[in-house]
N, C-alpha and C positions, 0 to 999 in steps of 0.2 A: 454808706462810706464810714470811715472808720475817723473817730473827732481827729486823731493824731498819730503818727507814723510811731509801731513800738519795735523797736530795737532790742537784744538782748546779746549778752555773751553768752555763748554756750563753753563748754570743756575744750581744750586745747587751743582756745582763744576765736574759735570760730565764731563770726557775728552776725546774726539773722534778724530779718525783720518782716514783721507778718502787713498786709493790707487785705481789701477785699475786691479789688480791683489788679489786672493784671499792668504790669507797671511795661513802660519804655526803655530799651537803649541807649544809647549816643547815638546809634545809626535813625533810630526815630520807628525803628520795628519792635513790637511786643516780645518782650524778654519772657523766655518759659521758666515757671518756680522752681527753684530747686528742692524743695519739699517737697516728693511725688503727693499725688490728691489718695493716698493711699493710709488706713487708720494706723495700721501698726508702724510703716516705716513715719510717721506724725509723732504718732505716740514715743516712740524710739528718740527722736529731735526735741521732743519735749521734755523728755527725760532728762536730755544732754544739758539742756537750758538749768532744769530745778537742779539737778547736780552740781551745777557751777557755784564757785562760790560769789557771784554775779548778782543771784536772787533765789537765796539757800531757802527762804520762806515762799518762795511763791507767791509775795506780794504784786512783783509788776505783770506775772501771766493772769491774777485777779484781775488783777487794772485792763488787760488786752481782753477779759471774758465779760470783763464788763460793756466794755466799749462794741464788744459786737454782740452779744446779744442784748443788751440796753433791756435788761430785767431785773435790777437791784435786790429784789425781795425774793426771788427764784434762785440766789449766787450758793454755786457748792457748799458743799459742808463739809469737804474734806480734798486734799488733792488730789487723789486718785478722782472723782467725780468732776474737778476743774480741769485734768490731764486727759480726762473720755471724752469733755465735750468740747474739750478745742481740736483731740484729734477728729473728732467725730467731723465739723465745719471744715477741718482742711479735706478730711479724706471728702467730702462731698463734693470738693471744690467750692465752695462759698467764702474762704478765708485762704490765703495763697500767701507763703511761705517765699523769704528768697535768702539764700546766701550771700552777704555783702564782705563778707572775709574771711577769707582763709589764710593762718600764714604760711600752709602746706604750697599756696600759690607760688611765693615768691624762689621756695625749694624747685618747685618742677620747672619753673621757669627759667632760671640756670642751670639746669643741667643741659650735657651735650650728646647731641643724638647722632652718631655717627659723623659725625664729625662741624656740625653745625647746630647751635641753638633753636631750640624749639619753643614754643610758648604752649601746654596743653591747657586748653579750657575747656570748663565743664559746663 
């Protein structure tokens, strides 16, 4: 398990946060991640993260590569090498991704679909 729950802003204010464990509901059923377990669309979300001006050094995905693979003296040497193996763990599935905001939400959620409101979730 992972010491501590990491959070980040990505680009357009979306807000993700990684465990290794898949997480619950409200309803108390296992929520599916929203970061397909897939390398390049990881890599792509990871991307979005170091882009942000949120964590422009890639100090707190260090912090998240450290914390799951717990190998201090083995830690990247460059982003691109910290970016291949965090996608590498999601794409495996061993490290699970979730979207916890979007403000794109609150847009689809007011809009009106033929004549009455809809709520689209993803």
């Amino acid at each position: 398990m992972l010491r501590r729950e990491h959070q980040f802003r990505a680009n357009l204010g979306r807000i993700y946060s990684f465990s290794r464990g898949l997480r619950m509901d409200d309803n108390g059923d296992f929520r599916r991640p929203d970061v397909l377990a897939c390398e390049a669309y990881a890599r792509q979300t990871l991307d979005n993260i170091v882009t942000s001006p949120d964590d422009p050094f890639g100090y707190r995905l260090l912090d998240l590569w450290l914390d799951v693979f717990q190998r201090p003296w083995d830690k990247p040497t460059d982003l691109d090498e910290l970016l291949g193996d965090l996608a590498e763990k999601i794409g495996s599935g061993e490290l699970k991704g979730y979207l916890e905001y979007d403000p794109n939400w609150e847009a689809l959620g007011s809009m009106a679909f033929g004549g009455s409101k809809r709520c689209l979730s993803t």
